[in-house]
Structure formats: C-alpha cells, structure tokens
C-alpha atoms as a printed R data frame, in Angstrom:
    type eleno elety resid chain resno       x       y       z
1   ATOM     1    CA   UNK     A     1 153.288 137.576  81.522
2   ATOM     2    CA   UNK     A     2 151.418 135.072  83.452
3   ATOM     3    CA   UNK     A     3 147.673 135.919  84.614
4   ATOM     4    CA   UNK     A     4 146.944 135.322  87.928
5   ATOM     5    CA   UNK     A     5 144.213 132.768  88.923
6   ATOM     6    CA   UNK     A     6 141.298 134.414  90.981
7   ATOM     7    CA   UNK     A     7 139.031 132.115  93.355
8   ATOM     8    CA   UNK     A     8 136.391 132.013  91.046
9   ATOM     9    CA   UNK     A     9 138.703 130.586  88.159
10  ATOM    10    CA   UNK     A    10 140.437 128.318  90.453
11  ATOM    11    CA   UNK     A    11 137.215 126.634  91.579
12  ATOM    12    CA   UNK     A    12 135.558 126.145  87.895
13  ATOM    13    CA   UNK     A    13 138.770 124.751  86.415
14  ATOM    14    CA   UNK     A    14 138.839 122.177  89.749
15  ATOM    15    CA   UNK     A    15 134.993 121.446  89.451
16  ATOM    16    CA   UNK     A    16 135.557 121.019  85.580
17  ATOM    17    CA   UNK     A    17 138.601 118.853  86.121
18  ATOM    18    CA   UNK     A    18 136.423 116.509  88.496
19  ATOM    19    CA   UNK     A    19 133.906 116.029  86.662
20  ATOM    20    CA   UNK     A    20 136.447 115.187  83.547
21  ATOM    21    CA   UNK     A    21 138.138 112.680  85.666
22  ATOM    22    CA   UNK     A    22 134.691 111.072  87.029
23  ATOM    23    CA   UNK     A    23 133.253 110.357  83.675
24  ATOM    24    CA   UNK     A    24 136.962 108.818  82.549
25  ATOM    25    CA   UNK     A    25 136.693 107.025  84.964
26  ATOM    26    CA   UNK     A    26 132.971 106.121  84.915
27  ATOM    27    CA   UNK     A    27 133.463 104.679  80.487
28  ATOM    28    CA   UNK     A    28 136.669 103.200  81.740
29  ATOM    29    CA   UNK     A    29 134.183 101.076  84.078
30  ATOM    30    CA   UNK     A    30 131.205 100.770  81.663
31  ATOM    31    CA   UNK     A    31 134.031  99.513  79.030
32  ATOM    32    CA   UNK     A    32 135.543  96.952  80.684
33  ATOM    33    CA   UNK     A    33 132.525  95.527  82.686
34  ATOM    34    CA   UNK     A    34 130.475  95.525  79.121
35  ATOM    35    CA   UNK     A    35 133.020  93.787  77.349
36  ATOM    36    CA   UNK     A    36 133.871  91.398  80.186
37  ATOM    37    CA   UNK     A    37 138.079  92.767  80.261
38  ATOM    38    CA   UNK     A    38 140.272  92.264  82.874
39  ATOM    39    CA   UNK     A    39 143.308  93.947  81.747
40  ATOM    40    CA   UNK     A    40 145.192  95.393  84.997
41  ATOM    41    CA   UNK     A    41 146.403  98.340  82.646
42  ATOM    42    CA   UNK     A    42 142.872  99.970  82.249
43  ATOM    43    CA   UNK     A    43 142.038  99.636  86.142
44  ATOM    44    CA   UNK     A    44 144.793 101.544  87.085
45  ATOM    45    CA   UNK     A    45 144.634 105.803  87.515
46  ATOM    46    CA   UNK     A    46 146.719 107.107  84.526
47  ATOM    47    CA   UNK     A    47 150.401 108.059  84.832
48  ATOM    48    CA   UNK     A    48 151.744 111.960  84.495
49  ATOM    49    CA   UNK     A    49 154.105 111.988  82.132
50  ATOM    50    CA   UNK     A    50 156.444 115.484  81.987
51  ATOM    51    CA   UNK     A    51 159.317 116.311  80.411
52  ATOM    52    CA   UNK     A    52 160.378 118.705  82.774
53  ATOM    53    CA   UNK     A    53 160.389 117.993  86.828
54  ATOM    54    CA   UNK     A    54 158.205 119.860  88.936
55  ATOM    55    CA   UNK     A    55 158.867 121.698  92.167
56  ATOM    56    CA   UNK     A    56 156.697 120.531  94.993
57  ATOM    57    CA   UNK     A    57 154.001 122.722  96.439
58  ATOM    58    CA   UNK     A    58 152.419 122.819  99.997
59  ATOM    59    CA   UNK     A    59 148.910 124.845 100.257
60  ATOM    60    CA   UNK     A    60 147.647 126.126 103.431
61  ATOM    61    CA   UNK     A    61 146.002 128.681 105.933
62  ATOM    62    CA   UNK     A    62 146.863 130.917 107.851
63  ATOM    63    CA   UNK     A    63 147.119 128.349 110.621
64  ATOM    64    CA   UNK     A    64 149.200 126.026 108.543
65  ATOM    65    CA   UNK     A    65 151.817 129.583 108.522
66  ATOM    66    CA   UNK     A    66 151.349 131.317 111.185
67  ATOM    67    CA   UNK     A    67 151.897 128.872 114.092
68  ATOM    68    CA   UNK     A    68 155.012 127.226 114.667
69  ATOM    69    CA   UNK     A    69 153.799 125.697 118.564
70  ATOM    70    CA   UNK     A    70 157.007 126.502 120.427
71  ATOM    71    CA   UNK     A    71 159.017 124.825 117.204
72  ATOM    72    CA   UNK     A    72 161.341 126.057 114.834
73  ATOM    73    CA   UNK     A    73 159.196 125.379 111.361
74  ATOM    74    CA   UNK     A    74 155.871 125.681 110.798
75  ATOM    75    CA   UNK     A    75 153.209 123.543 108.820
76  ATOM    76    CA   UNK     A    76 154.546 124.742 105.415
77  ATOM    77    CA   UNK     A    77 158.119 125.059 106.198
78  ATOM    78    CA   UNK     A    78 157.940 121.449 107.682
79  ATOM    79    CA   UNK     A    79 155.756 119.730 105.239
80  ATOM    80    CA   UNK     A    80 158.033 121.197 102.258
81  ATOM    81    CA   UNK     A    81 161.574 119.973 103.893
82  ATOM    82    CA   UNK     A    82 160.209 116.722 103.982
83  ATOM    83    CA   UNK     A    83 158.342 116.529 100.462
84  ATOM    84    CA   UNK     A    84 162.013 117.706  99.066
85  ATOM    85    CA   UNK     A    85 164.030 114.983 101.280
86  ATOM    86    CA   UNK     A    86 162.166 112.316  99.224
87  ATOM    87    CA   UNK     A    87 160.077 111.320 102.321
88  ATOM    88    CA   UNK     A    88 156.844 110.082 101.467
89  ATOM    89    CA   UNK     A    89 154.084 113.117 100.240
90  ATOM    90    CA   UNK     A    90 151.147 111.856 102.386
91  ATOM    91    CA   UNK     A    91 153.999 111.169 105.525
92  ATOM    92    CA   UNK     A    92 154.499 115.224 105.027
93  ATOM    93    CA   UNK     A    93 151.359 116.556 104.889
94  ATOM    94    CA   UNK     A    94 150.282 114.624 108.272
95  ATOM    95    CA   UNK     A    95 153.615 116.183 110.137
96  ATOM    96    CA   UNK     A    96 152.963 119.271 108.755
97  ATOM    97    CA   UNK     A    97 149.192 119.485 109.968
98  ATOM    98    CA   UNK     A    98 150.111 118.064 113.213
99  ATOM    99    CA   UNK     A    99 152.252 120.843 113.930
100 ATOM   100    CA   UNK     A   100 149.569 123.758 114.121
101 ATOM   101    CA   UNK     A   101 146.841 121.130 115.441
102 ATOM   102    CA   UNK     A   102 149.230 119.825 118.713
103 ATOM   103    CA   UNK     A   103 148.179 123.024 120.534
C-alpha cells in the first residue's frame, strides 16, 4: 500500500533534496578548482539513470485546471499531450501556462 505524501512531507524531502544537491554541487566546485581539473565530465549535472521509463507528470492549480479560455484543453490537458508527443518539456509547460494566463 503506498502512503500518501502530506504538504509537510513533501516540502522537507524537497528542502532536504536542495540542500543535497547544493553541497554536491558546491565539493564538485571546491574539487576541481583546488586541484586545478578541467575535466568536462565533472562540470556537467549528473545523468538519471532508470531501468524502467517514467510517465510524465504536469503539476498545477486550480487555474492551470479549471480554465480552458474558450479552448478545448486546458493547462494540464495541453501541457501533457505535448510532453507525450515528444515535443520539448520546457516548449509544454510555456503553452500550457499560456492557456489560463491569455485571459
């Protein structure tokens, strides 16, 4: 049975995850500036590997669900179809915010 995430966990696992990733990324830094490296490998974020593939998600308000602005999809709906077309991710978030924010 999976156990549902409440706001409270959702937000200390994201803060903890930040700071995790800022102090990576802060010895990653230290490291290769002490010992003078210029390897392209360590300057670049680090890859996800899965074994599995992942189904796309798309977060939002109310707004981003409840509007559709005289359309046929709204925010979600639109920003989803595109993500699973293979368009680009950032490409489908904009068209997706766009739609409740052309008002």
């Amino acid at each position: 049975m999976k156990k549902k995430m409440n706001r409270r966990d959702f937000v200390t696992t994201g803060a903890a995850a930040s700071v995790a990733v800022a102090a990576g990324q802060s010895a990653l830094a230290a490291a290769s500036s002490d010992h003078n490296v210029s390897n392209p490998a360590l300057s670049r974020s680090p890859e996800m590997l899965s074994t599995q593939g992942t189904t796309p998600m798309v977060i939002s308000d109310y707004s981003g669900f409840g509007y559709r602005n005289g359309g046929t999809m709204n925010a979600v709906e639109k920003a989803f179809q595109m993500i699973t077309d293979g368009e680009d991710v950032l490409d489908a978030v904009i068209a997706g915010v766009n739609i409740p924010e052309n008002d």
